[in-house]
Biopython code that builds the backbone (N, CA, C, O; Angstrom):
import numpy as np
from Bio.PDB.StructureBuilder import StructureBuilder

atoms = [
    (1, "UNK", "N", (349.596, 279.830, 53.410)),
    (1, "UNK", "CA", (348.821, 278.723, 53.934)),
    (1, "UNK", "C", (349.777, 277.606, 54.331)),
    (1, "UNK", "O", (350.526, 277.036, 53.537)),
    (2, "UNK", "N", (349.697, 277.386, 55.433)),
    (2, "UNK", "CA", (350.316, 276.067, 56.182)),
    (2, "UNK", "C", (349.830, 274.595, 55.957)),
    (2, "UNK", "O", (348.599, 274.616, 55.993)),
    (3, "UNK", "N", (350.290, 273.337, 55.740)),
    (3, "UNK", "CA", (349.941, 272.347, 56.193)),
    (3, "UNK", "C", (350.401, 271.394, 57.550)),
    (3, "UNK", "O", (351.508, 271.021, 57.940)),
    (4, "UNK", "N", (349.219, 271.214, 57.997)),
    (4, "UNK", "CA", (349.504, 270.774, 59.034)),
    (4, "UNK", "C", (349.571, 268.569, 58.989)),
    (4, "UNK", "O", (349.024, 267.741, 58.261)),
    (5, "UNK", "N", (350.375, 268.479, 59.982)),
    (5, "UNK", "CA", (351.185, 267.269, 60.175)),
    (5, "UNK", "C", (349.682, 265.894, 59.585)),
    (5, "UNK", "O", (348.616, 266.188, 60.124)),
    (6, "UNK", "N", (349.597, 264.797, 58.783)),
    (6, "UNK", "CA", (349.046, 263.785, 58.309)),
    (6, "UNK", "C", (349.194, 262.738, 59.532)),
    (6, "UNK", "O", (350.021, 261.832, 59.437)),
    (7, "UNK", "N", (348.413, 262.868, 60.641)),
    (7, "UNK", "CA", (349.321, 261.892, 61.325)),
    (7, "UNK", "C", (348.307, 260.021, 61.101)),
    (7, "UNK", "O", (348.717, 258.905, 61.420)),
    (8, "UNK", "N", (347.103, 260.377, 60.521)),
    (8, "UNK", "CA", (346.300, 259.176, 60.030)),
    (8, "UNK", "C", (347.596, 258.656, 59.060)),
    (8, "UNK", "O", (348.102, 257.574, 59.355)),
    (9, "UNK", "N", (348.014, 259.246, 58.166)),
    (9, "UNK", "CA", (348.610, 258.644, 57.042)),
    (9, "UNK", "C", (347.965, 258.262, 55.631)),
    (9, "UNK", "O", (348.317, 257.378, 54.850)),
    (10, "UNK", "N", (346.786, 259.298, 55.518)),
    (10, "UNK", "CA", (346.071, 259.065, 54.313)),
    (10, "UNK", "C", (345.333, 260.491, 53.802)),
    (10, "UNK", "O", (345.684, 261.438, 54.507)),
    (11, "UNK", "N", (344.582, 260.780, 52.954)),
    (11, "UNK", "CA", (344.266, 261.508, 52.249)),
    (11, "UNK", "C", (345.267, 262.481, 51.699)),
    (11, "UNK", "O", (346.416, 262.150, 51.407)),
    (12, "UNK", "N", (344.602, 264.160, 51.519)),
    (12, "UNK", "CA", (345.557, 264.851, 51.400)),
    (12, "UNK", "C", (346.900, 265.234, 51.732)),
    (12, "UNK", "O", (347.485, 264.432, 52.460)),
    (13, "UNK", "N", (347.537, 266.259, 51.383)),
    (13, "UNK", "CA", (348.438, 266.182, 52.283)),
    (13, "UNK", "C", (349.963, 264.831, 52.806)),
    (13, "UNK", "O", (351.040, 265.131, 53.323)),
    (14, "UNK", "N", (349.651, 263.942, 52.561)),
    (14, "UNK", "CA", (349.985, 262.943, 52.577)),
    (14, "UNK", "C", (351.282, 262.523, 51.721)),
    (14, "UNK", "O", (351.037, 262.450, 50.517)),
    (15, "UNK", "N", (352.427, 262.272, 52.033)),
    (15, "UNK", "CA", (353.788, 262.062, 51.153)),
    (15, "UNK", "C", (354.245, 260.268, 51.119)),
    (15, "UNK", "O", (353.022, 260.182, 51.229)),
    (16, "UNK", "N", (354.584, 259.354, 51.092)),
    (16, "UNK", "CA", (355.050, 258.078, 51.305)),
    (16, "UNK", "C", (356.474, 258.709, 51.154)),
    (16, "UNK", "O", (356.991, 259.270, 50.189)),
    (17, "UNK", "N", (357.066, 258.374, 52.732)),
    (17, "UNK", "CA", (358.398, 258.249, 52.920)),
    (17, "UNK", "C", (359.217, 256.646, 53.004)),
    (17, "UNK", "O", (358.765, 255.637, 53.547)),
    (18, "UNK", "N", (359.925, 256.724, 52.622)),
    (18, "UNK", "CA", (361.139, 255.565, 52.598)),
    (18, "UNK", "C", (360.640, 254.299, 54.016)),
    (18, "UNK", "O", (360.451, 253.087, 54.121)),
    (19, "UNK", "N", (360.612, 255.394, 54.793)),
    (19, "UNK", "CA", (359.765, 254.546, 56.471)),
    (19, "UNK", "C", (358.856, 254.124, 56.088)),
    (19, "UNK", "O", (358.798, 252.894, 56.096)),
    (20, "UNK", "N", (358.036, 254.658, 55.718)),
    (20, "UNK", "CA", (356.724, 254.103, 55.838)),
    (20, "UNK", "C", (356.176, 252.786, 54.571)),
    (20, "UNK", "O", (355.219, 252.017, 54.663)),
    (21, "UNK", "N", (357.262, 252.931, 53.369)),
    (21, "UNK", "CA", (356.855, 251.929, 52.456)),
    (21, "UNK", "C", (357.738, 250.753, 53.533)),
    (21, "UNK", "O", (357.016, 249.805, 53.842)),
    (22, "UNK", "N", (359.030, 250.701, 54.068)),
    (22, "UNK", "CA", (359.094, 249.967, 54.652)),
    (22, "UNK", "C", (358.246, 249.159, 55.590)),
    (22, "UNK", "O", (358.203, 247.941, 55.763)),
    (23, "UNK", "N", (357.493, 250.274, 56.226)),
    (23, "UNK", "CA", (357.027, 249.623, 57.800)),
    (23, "UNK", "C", (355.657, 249.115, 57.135)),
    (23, "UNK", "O", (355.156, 248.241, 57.842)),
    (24, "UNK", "N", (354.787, 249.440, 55.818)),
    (24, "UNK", "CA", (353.922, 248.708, 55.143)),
    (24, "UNK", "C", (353.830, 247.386, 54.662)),
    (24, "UNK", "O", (352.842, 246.651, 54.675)),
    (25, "UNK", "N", (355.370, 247.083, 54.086)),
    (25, "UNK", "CA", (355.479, 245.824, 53.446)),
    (25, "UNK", "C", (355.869, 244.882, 53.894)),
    (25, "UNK", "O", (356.098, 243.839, 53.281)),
    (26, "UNK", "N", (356.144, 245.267, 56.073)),
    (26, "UNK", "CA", (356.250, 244.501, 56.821)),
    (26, "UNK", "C", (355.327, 244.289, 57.691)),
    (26, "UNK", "O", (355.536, 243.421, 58.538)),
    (27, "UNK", "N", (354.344, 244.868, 57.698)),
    (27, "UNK", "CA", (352.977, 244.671, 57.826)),
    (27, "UNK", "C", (352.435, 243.625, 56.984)),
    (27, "UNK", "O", (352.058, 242.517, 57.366)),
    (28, "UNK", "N", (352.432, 244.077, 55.812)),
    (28, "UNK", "CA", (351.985, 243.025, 54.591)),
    (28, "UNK", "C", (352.704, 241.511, 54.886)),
    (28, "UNK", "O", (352.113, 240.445, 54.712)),
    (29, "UNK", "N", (353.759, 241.611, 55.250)),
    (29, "UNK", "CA", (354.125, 239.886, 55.499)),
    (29, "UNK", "C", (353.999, 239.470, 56.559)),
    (29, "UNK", "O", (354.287, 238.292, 56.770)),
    (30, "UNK", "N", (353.675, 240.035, 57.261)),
    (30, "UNK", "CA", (353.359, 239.463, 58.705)),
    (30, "UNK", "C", (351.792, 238.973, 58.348)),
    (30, "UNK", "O", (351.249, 237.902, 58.622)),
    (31, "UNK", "N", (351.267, 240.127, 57.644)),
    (31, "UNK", "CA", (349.375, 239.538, 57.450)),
    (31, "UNK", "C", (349.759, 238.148, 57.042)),
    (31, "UNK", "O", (349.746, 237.122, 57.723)),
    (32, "UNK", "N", (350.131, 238.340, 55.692)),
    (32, "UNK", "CA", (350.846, 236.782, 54.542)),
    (32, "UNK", "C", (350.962, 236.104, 55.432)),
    (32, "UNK", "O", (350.001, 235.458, 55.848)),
    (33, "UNK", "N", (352.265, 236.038, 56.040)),
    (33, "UNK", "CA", (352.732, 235.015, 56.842)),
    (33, "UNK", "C", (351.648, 234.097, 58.286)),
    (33, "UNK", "O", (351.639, 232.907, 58.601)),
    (34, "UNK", "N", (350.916, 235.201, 58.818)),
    (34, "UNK", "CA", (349.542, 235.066, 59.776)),
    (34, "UNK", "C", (348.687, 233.626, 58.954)),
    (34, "UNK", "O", (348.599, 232.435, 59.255)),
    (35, "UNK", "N", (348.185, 234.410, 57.871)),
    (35, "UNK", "CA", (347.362, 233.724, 56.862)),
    (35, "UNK", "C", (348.184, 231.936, 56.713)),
    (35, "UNK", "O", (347.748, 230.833, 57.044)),
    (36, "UNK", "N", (349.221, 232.264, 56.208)),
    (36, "UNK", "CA", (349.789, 230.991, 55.271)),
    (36, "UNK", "C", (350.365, 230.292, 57.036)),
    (36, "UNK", "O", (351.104, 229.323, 56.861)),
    (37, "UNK", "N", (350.172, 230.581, 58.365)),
    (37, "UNK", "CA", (350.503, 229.608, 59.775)),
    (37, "UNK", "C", (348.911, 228.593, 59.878)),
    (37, "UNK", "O", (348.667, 227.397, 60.033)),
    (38, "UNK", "N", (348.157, 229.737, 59.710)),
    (38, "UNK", "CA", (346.488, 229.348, 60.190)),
    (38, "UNK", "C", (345.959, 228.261, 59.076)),
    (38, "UNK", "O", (345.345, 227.383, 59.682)),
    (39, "UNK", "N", (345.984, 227.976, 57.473)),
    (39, "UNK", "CA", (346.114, 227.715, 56.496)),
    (39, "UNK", "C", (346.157, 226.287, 56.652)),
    (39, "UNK", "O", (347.263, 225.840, 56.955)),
    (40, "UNK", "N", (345.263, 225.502, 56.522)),
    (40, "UNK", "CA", (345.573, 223.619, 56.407)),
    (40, "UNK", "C", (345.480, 223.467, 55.270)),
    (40, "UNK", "O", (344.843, 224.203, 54.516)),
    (41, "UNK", "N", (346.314, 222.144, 54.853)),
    (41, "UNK", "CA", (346.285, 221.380, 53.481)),
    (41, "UNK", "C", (345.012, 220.926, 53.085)),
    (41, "UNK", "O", (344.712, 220.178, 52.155)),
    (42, "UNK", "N", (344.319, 221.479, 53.912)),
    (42, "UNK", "CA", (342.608, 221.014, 52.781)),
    (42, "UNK", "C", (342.091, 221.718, 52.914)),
    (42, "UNK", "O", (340.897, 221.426, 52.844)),
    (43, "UNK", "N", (342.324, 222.902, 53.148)),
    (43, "UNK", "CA", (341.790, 224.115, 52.704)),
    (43, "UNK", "C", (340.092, 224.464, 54.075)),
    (43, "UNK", "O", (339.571, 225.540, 54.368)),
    (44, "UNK", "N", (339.847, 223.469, 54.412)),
    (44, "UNK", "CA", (338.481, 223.756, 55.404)),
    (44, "UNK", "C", (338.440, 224.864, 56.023)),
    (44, "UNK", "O", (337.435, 225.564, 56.154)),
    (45, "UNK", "N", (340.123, 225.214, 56.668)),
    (45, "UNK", "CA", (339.704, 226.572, 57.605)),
    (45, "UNK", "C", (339.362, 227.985, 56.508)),
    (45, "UNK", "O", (338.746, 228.971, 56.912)),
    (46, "UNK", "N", (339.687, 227.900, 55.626)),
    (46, "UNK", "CA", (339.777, 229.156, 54.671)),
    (46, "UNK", "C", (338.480, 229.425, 54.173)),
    (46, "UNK", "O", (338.117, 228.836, 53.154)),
    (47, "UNK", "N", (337.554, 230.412, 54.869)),
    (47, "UNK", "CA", (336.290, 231.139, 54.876)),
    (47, "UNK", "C", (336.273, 231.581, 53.088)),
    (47, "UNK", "O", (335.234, 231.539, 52.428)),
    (48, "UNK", "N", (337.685, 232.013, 52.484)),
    (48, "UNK", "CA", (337.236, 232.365, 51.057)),
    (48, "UNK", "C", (336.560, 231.240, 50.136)),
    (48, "UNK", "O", (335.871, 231.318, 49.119)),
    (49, "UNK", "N", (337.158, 229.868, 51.106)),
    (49, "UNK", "CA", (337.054, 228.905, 50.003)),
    (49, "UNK", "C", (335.466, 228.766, 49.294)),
    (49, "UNK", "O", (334.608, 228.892, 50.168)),
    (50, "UNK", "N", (334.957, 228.563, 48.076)),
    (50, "UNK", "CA", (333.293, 228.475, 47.752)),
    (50, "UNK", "C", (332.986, 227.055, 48.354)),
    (50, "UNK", "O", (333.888, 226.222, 48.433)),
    (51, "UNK", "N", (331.712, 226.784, 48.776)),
    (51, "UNK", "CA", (331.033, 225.722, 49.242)),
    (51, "UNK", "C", (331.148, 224.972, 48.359)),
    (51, "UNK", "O", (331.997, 224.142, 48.684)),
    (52, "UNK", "N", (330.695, 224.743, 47.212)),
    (52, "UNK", "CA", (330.642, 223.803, 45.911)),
    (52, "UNK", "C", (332.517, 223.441, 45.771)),
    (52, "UNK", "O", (332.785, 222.272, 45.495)),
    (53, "UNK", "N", (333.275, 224.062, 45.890)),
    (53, "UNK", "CA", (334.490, 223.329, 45.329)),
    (53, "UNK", "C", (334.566, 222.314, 46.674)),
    (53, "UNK", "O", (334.744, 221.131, 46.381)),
    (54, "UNK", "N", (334.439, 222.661, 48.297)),
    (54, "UNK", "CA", (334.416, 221.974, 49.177)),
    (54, "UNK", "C", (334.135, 220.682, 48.705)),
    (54, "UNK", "O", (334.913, 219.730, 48.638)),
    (55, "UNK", "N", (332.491, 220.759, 48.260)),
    (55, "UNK", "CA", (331.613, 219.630, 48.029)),
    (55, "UNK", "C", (332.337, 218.952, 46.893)),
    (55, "UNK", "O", (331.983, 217.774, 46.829)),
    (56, "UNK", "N", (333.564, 219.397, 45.623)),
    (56, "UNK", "CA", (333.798, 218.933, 45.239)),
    (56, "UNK", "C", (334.898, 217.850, 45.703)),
    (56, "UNK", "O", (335.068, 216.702, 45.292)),
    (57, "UNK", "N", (335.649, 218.640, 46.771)),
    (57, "UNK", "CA", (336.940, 217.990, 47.158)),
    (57, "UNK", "C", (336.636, 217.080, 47.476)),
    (57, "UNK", "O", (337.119, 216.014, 47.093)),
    (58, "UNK", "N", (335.392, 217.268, 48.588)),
    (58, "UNK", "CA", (334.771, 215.737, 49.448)),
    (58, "UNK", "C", (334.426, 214.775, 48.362)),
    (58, "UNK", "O", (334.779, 213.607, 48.523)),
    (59, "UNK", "N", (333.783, 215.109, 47.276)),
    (59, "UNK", "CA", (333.168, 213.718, 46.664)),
    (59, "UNK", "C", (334.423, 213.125, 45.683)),
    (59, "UNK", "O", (334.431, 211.962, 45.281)),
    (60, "UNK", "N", (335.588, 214.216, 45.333)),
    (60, "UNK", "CA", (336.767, 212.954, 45.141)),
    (60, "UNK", "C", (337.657, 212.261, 45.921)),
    (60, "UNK", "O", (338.550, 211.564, 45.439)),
    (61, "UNK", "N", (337.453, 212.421, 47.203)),
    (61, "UNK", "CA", (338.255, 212.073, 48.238)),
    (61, "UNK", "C", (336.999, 210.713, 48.870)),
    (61, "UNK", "O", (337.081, 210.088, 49.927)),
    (62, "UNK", "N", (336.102, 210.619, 47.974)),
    (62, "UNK", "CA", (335.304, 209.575, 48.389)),
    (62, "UNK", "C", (335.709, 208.234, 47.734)),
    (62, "UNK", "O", (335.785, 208.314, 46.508)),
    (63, "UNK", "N", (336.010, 206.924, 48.300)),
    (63, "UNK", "CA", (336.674, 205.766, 47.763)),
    (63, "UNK", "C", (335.185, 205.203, 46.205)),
    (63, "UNK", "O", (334.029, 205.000, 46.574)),
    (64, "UNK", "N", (335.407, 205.121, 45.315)),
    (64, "UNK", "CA", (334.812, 204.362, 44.003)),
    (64, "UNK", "C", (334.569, 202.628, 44.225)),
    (64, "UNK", "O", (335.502, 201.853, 44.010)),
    (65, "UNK", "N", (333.446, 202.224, 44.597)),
    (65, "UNK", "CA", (333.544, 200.890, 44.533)),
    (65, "UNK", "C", (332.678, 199.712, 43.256)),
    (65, "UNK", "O", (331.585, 199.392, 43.725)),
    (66, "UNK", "N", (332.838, 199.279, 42.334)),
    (66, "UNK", "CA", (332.513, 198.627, 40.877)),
    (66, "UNK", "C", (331.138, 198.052, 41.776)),
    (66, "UNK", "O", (331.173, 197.711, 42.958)),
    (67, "UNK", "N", (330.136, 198.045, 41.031)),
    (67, "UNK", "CA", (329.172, 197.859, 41.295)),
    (67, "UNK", "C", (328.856, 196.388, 40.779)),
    (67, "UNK", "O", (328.393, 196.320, 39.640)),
    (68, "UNK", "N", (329.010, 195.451, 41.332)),
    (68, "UNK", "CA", (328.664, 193.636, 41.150)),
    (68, "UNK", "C", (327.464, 193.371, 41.534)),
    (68, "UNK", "O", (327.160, 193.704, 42.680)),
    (69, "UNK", "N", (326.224, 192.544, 40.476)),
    (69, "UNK", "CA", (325.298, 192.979, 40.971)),
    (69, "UNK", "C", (325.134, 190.695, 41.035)),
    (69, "UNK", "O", (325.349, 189.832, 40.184)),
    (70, "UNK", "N", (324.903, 190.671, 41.756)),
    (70, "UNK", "CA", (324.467, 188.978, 41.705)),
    (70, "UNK", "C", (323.678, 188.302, 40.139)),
    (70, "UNK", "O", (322.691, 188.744, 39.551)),
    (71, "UNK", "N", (324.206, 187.570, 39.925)),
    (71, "UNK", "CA", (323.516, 186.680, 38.234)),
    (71, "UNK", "C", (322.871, 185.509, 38.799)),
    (71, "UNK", "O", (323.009, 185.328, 40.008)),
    (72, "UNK", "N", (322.103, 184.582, 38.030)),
    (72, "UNK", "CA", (322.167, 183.538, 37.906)),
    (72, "UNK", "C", (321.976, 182.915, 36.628)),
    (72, "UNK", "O", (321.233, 183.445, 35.802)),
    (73, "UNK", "N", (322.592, 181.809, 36.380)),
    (73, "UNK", "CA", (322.287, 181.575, 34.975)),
    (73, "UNK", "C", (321.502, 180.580, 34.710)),
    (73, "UNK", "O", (321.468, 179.580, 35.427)),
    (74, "UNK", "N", (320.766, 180.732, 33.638)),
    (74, "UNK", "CA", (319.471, 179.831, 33.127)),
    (74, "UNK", "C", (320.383, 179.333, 31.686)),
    (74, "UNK", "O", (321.043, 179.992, 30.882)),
    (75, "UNK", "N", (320.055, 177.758, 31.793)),
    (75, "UNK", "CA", (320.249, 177.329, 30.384)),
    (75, "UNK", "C", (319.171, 177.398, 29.207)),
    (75, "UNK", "O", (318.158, 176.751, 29.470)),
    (76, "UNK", "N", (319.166, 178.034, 27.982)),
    (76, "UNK", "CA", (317.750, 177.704, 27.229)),
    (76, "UNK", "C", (317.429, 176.290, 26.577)),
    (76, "UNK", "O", (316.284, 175.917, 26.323)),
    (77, "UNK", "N", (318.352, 175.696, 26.384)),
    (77, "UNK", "CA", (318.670, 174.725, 25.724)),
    (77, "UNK", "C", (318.895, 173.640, 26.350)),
    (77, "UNK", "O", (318.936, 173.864, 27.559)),
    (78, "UNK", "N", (319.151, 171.985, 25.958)),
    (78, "UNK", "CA", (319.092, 171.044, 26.567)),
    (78, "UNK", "C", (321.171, 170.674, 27.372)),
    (78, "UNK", "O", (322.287, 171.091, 27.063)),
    (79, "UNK", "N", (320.776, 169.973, 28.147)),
    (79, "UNK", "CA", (322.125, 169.660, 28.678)),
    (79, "UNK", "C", (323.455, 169.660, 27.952)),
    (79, "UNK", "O", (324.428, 170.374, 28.196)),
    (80, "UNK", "N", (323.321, 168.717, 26.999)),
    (80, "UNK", "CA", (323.892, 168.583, 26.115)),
    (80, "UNK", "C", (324.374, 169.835, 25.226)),
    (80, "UNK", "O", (325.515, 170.293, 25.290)),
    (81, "UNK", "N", (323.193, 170.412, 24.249)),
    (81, "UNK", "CA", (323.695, 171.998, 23.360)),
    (81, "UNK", "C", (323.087, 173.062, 24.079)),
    (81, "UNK", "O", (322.047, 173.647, 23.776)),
    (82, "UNK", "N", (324.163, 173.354, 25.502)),
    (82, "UNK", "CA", (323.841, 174.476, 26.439)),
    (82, "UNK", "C", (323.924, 175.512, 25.595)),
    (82, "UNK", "O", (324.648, 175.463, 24.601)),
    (83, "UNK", "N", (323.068, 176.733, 25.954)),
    (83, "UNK", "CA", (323.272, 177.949, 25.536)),
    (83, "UNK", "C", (322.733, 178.714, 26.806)),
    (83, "UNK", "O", (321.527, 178.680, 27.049)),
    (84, "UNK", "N", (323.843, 179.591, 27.841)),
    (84, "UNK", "CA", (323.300, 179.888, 29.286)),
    (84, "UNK", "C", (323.418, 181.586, 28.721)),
    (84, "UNK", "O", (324.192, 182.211, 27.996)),
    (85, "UNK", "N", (322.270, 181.871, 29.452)),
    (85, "UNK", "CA", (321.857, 183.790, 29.378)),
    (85, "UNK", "C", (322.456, 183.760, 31.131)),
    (85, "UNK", "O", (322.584, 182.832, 31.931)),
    (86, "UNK", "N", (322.726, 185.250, 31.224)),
    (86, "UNK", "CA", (322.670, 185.526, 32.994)),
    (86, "UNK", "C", (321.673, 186.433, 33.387)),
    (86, "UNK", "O", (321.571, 187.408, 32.642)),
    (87, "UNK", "N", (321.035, 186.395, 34.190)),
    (87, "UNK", "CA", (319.789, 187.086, 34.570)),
    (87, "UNK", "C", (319.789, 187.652, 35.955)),
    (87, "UNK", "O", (319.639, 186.907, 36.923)),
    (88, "UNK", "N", (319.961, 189.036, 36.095)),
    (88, "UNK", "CA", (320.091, 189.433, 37.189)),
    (88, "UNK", "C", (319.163, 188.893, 38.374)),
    (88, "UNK", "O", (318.015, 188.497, 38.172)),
    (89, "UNK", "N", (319.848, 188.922, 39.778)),
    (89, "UNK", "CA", (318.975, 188.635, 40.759)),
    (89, "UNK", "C", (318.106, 189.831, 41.522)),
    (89, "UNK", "O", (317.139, 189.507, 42.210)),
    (90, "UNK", "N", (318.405, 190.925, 41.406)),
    (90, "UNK", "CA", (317.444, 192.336, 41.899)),
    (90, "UNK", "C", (316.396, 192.375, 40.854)),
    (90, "UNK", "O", (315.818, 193.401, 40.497)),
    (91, "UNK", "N", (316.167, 191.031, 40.327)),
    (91, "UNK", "CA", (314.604, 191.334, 39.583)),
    (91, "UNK", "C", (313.400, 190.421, 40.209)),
    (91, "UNK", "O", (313.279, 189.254, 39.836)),
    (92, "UNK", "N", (312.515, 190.992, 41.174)),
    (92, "UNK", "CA", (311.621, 190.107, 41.476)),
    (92, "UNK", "C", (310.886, 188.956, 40.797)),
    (92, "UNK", "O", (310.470, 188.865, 39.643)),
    (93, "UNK", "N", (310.830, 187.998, 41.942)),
    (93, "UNK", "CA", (310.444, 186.618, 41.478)),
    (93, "UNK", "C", (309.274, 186.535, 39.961)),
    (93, "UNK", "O", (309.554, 186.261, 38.794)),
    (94, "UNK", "N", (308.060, 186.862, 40.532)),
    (94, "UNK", "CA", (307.303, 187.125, 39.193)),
    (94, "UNK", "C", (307.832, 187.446, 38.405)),
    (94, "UNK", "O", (307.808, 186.727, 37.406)),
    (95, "UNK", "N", (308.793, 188.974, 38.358)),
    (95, "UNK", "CA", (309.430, 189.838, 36.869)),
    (95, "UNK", "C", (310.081, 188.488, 35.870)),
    (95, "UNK", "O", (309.808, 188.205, 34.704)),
    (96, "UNK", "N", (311.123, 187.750, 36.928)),
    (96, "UNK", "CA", (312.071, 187.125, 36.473)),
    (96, "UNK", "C", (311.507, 185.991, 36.002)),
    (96, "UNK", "O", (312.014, 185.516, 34.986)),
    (97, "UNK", "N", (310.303, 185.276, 36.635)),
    (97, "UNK", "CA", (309.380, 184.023, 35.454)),
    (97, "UNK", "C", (309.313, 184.558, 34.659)),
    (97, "UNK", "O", (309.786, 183.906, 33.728)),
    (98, "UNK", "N", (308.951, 185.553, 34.323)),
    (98, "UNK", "CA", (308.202, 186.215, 33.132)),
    (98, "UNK", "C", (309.289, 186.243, 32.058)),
    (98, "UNK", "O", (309.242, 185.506, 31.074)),
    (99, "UNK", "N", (310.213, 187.071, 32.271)),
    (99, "UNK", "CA", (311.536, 187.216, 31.897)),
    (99, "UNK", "C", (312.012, 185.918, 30.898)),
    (99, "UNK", "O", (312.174, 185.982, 29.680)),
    (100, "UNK", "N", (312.211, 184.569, 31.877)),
    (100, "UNK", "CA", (312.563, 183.918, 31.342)),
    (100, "UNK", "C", (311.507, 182.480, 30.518)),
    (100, "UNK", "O", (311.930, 181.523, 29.869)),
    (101, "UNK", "N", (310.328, 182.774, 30.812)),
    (101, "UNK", "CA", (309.318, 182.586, 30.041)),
    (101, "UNK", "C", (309.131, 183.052, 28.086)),
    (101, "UNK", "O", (308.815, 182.383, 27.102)),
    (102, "UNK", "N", (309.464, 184.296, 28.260)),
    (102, "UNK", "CA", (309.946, 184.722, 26.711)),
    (102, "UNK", "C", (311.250, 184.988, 26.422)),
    (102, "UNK", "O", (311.579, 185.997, 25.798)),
    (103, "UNK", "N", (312.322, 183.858, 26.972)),
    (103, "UNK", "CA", (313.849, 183.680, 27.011)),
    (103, "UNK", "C", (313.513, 182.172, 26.117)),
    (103, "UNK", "O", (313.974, 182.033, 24.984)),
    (104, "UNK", "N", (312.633, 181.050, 26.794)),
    (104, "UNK", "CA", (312.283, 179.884, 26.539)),
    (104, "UNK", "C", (311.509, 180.236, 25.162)),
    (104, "UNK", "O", (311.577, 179.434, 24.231)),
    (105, "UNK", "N", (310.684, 181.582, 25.018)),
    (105, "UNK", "CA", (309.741, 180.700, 23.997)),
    (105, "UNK", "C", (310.444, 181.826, 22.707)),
    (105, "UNK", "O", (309.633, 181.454, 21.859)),
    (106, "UNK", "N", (310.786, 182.247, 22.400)),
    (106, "UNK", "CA", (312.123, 182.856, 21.515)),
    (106, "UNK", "C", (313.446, 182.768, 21.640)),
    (106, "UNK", "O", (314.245, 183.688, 21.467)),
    (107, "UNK", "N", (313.739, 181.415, 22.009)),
    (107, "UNK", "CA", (314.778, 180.495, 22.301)),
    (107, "UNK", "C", (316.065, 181.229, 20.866)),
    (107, "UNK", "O", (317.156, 181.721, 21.154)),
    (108, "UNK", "N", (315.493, 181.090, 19.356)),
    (108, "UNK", "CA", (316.122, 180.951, 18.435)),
    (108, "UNK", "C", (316.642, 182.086, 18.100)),
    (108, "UNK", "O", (317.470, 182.159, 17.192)),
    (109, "UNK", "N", (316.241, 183.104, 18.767)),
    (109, "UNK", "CA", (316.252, 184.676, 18.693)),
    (109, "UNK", "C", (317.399, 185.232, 20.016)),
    (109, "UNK", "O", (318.098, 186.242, 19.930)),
    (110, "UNK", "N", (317.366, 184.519, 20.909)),
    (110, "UNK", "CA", (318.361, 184.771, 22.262)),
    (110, "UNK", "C", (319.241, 184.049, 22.599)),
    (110, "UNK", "O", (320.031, 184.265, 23.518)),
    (111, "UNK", "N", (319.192, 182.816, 21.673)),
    (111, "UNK", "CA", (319.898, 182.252, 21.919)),
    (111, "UNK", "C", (321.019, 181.977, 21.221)),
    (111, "UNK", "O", (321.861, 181.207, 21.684)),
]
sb = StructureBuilder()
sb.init_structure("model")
sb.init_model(0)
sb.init_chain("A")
sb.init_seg("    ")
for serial, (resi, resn, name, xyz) in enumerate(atoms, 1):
    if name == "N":
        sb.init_residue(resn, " ", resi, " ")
    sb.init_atom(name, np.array(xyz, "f"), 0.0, 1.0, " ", f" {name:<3s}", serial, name[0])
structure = sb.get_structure()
């Protein structure tokens, strides 16, 4: 029984000569090398990358700004023996009478 010539280069039959691990592992760096030309420093073009780490990169590459929210201050007390609370201003007008309505009348307790 004869074998005849592998010219696919796979299944049976099949030997790895000296050539051919060569001419493979220069294949292999040319892919590598293909890959790591196309390749940006933020990774966007790279189809493996998961969506969620994306979404992560973006939201630390997003600037942090301290959140200052406007005060004003109410004295409870007379000119003289000030005792000042600060009371936010994103509290509507009514909320904030109210607010400082039982600031005034449990003075001894908040203050």
């Amino acid at each position: 029984m004869e074998l005849s010539e592998n010219k696919d280069r796979c299944g049976l039959g099949y030997k790895v000569t000296k050539v051919d691990k060569i001419r493979i592992a220069l294949e292999k760096k040319e892919k590598r090398l293909a890959h790591l030309e196309n390749h940006d420093e933020d990774g966007e073009d790279d189809p493996k990358t998961p969506i969620k780490l994306r979404k992560l990169i973006k939201q630390e590459s997003r600037i942090i700004h301290l959140h200052e929210e406007e005060i004003k201050i109410i004295n409870l007390r007379t000119e003289d023996a000030k005792k000042e609370i600060k009371v936010g201003t994103t509290i509507k007008g009514s909320g904030r009478d109210k607010l400082v309505r039982l600031l005034l009348d449990y003075v001894d307790i908040f203050a």
